[in-house]
C-alpha angles and dihedrals in degrees: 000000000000097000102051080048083056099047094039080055104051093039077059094051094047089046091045090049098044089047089058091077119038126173104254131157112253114260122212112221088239139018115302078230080077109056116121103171141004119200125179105220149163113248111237135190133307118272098203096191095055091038091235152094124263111245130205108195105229089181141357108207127212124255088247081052107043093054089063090049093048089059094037085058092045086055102046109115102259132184127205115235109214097182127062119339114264106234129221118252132203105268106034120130102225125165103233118205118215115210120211090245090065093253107116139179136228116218119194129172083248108028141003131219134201147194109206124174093342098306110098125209131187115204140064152167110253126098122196123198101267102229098046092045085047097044084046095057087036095060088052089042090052099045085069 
């Protein structure tokens, strides 16, 4: 009787893991039709008094440029977190989309921030497959 406890248990633990990523398309916190401005840069520090990262713009790409990457990022292979959000970090190389509206988004391979409607947050729940994101920032790095 143990035992099948045991095994039922553990069936449960492997299903619960393996539910907490699922493949799932990225998703902008507003329409592409929006979009004002996309910048490649490098995540600071937090600046605690303004509630939000310190940002060094890498690359700021064209309007002709910045469409393409829109759609590239909309194809990565991502995958949907459905446990704790996954946090920026100082260091980190992210695309930040700028809205018309001046809210804007940070996308990283392994989080995503935002600044909507004047409160920033840093974290978020969308995973991207390391070497594509990263072979994706480094094209536009490297067109300076």
């Amino acid at each position: 009787m143990n035992m099948k406890l045991l095994n039922l248990s553990i069936i449960i633990l492997i299903i619960l893991f393996a539910s907490a990523c699922v493949k799932k398309e990225f998703e902008f916190t507003q329409p592409i039709e929006n979009v004002e401005k996309v910048e490649v840069i490098l995540i600071g520090l937090p600046v605690i008094a303004e509630n939000r990262h310190e940002q060094t713009i890498l690359y700021e790409l064209t309007q002709s440029e910045y469409g393409s990457a829109i759609e590239t990022i909309l194809d990565l292979d991502s995958d949907r977190l459905y446990t704790s959000p996954a946090t920026l970090f100082p260091d980190m190389k992210a695309f930040k989309i700028t809205y018309k509206n001046g809210d804007y988004e940070i996308i990283n391979n392994f989080a995503q921030g935002s600044l909507i409607k004047g409160r920033y947050k840093a974290e978020g729940y969308y995973t991207f497959d390391i070497d594509e994101f990263n072979d994706l920032i480094d094209k536009y790095i490297n067109m300076k």
